[in-house]
Residue frames relative to the residue before (quaternion, step in Angstrom):
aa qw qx qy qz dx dy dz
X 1.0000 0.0000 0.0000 0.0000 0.00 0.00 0.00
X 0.3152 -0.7586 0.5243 0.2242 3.67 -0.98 0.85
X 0.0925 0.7280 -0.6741 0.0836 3.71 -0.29 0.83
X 0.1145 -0.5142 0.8080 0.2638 3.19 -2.35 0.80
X 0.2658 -0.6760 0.6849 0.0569 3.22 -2.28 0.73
X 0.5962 -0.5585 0.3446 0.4624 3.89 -0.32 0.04
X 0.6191 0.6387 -0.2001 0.4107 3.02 1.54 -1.32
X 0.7728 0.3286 -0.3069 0.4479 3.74 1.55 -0.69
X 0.6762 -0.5078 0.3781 0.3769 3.16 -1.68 -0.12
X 0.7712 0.0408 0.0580 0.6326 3.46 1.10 -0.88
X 0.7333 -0.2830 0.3157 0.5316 3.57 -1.23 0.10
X 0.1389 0.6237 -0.7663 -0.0675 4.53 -1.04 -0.36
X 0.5804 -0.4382 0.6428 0.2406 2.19 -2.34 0.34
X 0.2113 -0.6878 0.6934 0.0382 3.87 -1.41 0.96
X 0.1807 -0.8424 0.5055 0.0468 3.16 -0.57 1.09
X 0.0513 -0.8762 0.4770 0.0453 3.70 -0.55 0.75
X 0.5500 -0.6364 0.5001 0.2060 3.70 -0.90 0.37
X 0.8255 0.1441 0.0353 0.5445 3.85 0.44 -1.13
X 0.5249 -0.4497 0.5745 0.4385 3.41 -1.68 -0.56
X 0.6258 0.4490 -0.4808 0.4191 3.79 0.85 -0.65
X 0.5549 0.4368 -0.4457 0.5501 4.16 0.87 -0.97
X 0.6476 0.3994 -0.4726 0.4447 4.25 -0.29 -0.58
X 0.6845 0.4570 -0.4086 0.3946 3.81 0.37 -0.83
X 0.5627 0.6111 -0.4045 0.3824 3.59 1.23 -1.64
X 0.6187 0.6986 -0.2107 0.2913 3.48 0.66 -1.92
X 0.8192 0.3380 -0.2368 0.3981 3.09 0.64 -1.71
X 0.3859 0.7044 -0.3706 0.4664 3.88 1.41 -0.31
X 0.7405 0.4688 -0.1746 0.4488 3.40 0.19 -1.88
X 0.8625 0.3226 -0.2854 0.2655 3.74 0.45 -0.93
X 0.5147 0.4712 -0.4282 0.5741 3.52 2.06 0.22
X 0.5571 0.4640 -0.6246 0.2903 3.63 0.10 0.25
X 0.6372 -0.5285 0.4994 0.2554 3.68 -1.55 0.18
X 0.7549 0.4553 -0.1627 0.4432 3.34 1.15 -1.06
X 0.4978 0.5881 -0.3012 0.5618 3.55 1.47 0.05
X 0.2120 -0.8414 0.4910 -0.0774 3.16 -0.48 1.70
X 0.5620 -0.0264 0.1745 0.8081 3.66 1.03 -1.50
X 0.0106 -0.5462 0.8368 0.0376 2.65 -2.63 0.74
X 0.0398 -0.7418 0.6648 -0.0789 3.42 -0.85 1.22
X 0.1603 -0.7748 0.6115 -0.0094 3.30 -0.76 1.70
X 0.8608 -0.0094 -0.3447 0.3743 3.25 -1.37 1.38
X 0.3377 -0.7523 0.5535 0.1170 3.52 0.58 1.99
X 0.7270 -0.1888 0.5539 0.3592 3.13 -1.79 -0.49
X 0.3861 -0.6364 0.6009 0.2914 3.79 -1.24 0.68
X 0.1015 -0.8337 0.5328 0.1038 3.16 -1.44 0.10
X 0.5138 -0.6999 0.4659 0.1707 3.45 -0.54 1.70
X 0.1740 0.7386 -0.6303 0.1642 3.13 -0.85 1.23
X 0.2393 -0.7685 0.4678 0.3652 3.50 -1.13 0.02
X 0.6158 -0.6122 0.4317 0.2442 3.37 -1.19 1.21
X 0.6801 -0.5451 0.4122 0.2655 3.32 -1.74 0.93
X 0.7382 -0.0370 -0.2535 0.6240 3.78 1.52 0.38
X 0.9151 -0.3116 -0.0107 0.2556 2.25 -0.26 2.43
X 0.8184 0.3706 -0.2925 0.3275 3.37 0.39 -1.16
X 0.6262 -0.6215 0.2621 0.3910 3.59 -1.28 0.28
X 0.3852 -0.8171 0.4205 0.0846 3.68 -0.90 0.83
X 0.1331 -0.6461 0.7150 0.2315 3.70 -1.42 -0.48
X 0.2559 0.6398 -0.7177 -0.1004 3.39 -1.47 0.02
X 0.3140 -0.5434 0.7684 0.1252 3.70 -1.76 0.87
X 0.3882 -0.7073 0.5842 0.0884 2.93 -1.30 1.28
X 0.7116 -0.4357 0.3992 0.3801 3.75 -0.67 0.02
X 0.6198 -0.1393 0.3929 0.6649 3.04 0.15 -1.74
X 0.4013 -0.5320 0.7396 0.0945 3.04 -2.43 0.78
X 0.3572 0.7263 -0.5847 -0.0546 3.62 -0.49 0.61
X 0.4194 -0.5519 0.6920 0.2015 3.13 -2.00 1.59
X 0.1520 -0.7792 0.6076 0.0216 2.60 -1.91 0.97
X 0.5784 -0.6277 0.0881 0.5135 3.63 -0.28 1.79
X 0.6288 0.5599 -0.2989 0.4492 3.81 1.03 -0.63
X 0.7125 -0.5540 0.3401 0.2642 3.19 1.11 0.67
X 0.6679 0.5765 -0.2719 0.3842 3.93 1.32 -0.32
X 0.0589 0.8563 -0.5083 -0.0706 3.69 -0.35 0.60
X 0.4477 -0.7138 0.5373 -0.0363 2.81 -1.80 1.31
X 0.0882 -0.7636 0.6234 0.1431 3.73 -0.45 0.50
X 0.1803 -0.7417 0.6454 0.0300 3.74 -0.47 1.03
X 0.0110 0.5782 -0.7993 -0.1634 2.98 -1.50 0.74
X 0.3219 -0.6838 0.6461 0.1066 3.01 -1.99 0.23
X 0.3123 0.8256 -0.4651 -0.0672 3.55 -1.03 0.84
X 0.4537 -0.5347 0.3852 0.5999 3.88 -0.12 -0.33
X 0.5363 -0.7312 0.2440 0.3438 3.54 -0.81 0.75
X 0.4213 0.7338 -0.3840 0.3697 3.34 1.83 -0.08
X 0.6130 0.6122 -0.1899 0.4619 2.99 1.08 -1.22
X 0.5838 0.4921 -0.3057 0.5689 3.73 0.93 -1.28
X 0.8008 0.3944 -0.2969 0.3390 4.06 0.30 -0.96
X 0.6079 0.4932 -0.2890 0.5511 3.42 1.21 -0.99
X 0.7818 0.2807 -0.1892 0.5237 4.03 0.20 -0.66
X 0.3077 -0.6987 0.6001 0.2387 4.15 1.41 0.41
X 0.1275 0.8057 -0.5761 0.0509 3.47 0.64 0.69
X 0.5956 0.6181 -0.2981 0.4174 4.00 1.39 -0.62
X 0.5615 0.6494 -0.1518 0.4899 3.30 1.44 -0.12
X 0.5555 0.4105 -0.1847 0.6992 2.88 1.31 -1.66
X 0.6146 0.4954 -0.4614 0.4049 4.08 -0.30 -0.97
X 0.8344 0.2309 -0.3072 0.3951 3.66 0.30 -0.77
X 0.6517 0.4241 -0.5562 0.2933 3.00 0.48 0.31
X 0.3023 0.7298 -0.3914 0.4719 3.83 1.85 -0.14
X 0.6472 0.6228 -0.2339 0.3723 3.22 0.73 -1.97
X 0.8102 0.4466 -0.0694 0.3732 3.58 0.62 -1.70
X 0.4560 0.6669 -0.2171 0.5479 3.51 2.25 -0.05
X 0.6000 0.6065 -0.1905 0.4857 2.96 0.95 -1.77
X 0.1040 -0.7724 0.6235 0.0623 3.43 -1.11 1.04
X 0.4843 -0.5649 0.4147 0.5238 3.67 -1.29 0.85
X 0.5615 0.5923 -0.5299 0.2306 3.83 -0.35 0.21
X 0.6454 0.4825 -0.1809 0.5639 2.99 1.58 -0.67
X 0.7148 -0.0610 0.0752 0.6926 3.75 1.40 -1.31
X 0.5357 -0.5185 0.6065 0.2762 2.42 -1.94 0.09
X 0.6632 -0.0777 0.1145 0.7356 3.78 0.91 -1.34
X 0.3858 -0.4995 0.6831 0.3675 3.43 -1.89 -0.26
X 0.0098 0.6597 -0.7138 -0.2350 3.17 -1.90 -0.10
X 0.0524 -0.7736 0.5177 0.3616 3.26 -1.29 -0.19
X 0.2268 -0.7897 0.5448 0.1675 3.24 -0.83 0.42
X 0.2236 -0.7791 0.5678 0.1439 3.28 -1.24 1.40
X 0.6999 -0.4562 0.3239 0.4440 3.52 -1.11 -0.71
X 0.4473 0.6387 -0.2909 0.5545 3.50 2.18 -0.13
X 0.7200 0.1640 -0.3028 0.6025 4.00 1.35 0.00
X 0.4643 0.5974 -0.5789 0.3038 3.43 0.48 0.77
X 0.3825 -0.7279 0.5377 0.1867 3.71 -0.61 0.13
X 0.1437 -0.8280 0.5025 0.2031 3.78 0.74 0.02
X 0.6946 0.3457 -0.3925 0.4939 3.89 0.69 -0.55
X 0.5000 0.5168 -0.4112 0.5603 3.75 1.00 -0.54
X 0.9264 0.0458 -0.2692 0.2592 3.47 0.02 -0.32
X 0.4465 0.5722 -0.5579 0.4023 3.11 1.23 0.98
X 0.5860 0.5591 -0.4498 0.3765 3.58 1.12 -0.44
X 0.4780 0.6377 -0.3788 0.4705 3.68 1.52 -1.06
X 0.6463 0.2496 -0.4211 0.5853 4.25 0.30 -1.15
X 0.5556 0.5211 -0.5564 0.3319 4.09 -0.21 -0.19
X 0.6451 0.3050 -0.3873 0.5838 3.81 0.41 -0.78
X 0.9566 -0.1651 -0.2238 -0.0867 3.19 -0.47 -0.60
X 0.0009 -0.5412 0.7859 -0.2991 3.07 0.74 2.28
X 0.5712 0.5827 -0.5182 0.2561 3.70 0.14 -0.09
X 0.7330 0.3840 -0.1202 0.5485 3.67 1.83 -1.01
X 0.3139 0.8575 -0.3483 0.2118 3.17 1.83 -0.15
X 0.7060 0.5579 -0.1410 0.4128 3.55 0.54 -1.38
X 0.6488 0.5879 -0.1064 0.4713 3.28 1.40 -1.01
X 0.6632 0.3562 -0.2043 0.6258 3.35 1.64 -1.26
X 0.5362 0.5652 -0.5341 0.3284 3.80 0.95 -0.27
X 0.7665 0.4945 -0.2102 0.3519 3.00 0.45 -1.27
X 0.4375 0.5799 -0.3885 0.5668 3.63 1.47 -0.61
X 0.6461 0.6171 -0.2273 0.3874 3.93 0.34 -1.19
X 0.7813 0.4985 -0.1773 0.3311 2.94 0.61 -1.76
């Protein structure tokens, strides 16, 4: 997806994995308070709920104009119940240093709004064409 943010220099390409990360995306880039979103942070070394050492890549990094960052994972919530994946996150969470975040979130498809974020891809395929060509 081509998005501009305050945070960039020119229009970029955002890169996304699913329809839940494209819905997340389209939210994040009409708010005002969304500066940068960098998708597939740095990994972070943690140690797993059995014990052994780990990695997890967050989704996305979003800065927020106040200066606050979030690492977001995303998952379908099946996925979160069958793999206790909320477990795993905190311990991830408790790895994570504030240089890196501020908090974690995760976000399933149970906080996604679908009409909120289909109206979000309405605006901006509306600015699309403009940012291609900025991009290009």
């Amino acid at each position: 997806m081509v998005a501009l943010l305050p945070g960039f220099e020119r229009p970029r390409i955002i890169h996304f994995e699913s329809a839940l990360e494209y819905a997340f995306l389209c939210l994040m880039l009409v708010r005002d308070d969304v500066h940068h979103i960098r998708e597939q942070p740095p990994a972070i070394s943690y140690v797993g709920t059995d014990g052994r050492p780990a990695r997890h890549v967050f989704d996305f990094l979003v800065s927020k104009t106040d200066g606050e960052r979030i690492a977001v994972a995303i998952k379908p919530m099946p996925r979160v119940l069958k793999l206790n994946f909320a477990a795993e996150l905190e311990a991830v969470s408790a790895a994570a240093t504030k240089s890196f975040a501020d908090r974690v979130l995760l976000v399933t498809d149970q906080h996604i709004d679908r009409q909120a974020a289909a109206e979000a891809a309405r605006t901006l395929a509306w600015s699309r064409p403009s940012l291609v060509e900025a991009a290009a």
